[in-house]
C-alpha positions in Angstrom: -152.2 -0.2 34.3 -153.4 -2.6 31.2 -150.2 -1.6 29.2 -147.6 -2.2 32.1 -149.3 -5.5 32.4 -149.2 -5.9 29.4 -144.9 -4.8 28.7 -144.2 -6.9 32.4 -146.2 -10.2 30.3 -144.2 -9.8 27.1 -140.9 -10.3 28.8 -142.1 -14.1 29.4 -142.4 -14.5 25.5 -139.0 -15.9 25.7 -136.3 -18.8 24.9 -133.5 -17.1 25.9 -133.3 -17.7 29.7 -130.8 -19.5 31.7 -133.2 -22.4 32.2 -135.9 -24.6 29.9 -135.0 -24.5 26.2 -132.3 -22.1 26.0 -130.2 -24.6 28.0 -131.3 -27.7 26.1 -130.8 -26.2 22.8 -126.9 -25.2 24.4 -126.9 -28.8 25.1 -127.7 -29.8 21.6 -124.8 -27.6 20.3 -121.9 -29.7 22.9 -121.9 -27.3 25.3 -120.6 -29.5 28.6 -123.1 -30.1 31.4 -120.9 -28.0 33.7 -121.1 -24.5 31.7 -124.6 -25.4 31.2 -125.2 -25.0 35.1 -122.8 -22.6 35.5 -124.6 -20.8 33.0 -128.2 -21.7 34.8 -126.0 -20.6 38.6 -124.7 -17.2 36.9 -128.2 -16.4 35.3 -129.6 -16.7 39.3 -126.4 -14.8 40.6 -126.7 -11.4 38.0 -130.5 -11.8 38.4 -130.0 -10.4 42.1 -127.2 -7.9 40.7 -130.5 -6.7 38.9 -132.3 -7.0 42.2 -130.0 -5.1 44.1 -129.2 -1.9 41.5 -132.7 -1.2 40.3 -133.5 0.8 43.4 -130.1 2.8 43.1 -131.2 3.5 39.4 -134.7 4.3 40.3 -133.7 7.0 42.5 -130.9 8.2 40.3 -133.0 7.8 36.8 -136.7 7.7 37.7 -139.0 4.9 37.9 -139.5 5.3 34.1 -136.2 6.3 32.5 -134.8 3.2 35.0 -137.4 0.7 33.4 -136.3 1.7 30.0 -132.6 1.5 30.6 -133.5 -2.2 32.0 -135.9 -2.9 29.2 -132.8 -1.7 26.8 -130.3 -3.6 28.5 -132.4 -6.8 28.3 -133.1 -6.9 24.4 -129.6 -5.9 23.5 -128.3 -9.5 25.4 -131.4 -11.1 23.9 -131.3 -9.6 20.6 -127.4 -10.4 20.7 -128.1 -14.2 21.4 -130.8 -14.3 18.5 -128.1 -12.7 16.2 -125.5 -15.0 17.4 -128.0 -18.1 16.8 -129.5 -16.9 13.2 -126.0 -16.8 11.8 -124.3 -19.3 13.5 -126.4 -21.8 15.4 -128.5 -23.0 12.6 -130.7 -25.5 14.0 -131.1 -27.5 16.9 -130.2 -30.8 15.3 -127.4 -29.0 13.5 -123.5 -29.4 14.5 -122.1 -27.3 17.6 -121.1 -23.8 17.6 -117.5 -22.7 18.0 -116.8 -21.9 21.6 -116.3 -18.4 21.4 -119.6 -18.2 19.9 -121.0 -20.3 22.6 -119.1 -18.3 24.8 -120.6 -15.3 24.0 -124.1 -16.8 24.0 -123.8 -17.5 27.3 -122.4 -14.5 28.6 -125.2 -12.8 26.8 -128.3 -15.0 28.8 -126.5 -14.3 32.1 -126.4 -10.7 31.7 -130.1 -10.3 30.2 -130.8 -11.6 33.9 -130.0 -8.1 34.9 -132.0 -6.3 33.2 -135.0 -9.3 33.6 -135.0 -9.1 37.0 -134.8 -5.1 37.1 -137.6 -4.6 34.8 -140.0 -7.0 36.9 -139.1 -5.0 39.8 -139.8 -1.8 38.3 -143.0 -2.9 36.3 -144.0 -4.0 40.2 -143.4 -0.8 41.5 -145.5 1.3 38.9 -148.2 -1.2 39.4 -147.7 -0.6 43.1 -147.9 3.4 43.0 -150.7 3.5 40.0 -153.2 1.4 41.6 -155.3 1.6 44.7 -154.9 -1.1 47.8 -158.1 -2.2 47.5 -157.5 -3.3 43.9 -153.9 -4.1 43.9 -154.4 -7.8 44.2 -156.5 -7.7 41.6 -154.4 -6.0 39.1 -151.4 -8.0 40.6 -153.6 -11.3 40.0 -154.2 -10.4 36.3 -151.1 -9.5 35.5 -149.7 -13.1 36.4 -152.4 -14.8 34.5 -151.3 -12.5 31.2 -147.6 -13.0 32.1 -148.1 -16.7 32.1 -150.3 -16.7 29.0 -147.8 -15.2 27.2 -145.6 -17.9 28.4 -147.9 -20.5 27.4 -148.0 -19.0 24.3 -144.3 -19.6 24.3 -144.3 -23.2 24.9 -147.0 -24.0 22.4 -145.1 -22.2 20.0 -142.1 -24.3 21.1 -143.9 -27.2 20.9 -145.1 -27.5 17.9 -142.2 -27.4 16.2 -143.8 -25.2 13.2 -140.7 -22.3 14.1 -137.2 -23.1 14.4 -135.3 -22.0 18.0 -134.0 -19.2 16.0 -136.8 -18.0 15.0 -138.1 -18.5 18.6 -135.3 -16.4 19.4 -136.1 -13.6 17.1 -139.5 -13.5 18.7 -138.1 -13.4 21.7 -136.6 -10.0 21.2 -139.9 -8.9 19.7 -141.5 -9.3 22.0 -139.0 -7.0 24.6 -138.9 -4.4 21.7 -142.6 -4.8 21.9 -142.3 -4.2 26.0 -140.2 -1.6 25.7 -142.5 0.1 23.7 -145.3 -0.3 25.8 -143.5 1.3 28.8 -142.2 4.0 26.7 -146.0 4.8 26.0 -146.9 5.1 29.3 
């Protein structure tokens, strides 16, 4: 179960979320305070349209094949915004974007809400049918002290101020590649 724990922590390795920095950094580039929460308000919305297909997929795809296509959806939005930042953001302090770019950025953290959402769900559910009752809290209890390590880990990152947000970006996607892989091991 260590390496599901382990691809379900990664996906908190992120700046690219419909909350936190990602908005902020939006902010930064002019986006209005309106989009912004529309943009926080759609994230919430296609995060329970991920909710509510993964257990049509799961019984169409498998648990596995369905985690994957989630996992793939995911890093393809995330990996798009990090693209979209490294070549046209620059950095934080920089002058806005152009709004289709910011446009697209946005449309691309809403739908990685999709797959985000999905992929939790389905890591759950392999935890679920891999481990015992007995020691399901357990496993469960561990895997939400890694998942907010890696978040931590995140936000010192962040914090410091040694790596620029698109950078932090890149990483981001990484770290889902990095996910991906580990539930393509398993």
């Amino acid at each position: 179960m260590f390496i599901i724990m382990m691809a379900n922590a990664l996906l908190y390795f992120t700046v690219v979320s419909p909350s936190g920095m990602m908005l902020v950094y939006l902010q930064t580039k002019g986006l209005d305070s309106f989009y912004i929460a529309s943009v926080s308000s759609l994230g919430q919305l296609f995060g329970m349209v991920g909710a509510c297909i993964t257990p049509s997929l799961i019984e169409k795809k498998g648990l596995r094949t369905a985690a994957l296509l989630l996992l793939t959806c995911q890093t393809i939005c995330v990996a798009g915004v990090a693209a979209l930042i490294t070549l046209f953001g620059g950095d934080a302090q920089s002058d806005g974007m152009s709004s289709s770019i910011m446009l697209l950025v946005c449309c691309l953290i809403v739908g990685s809400r999709v797959g985000l959402w999905g992929i939790d769900l389905t890591c759950r559910q392999i935890i679920q049918i891999g481990t015992k009752n007995a020691g399901r809290v357990a496993v469960f209890g561990v895997g939400d002290a890694m998942a907010q390590f890696v978040s931590l880990c995140m936000y010192v990152a962040l914090s410091s101020e040694l790596l620029g947000f698109s950078t932090l970006t890149m990483a981001s996607t990484l770290a889902l590649f990095s996910s991906w892989c580990c539930v393509y091991v398993y």
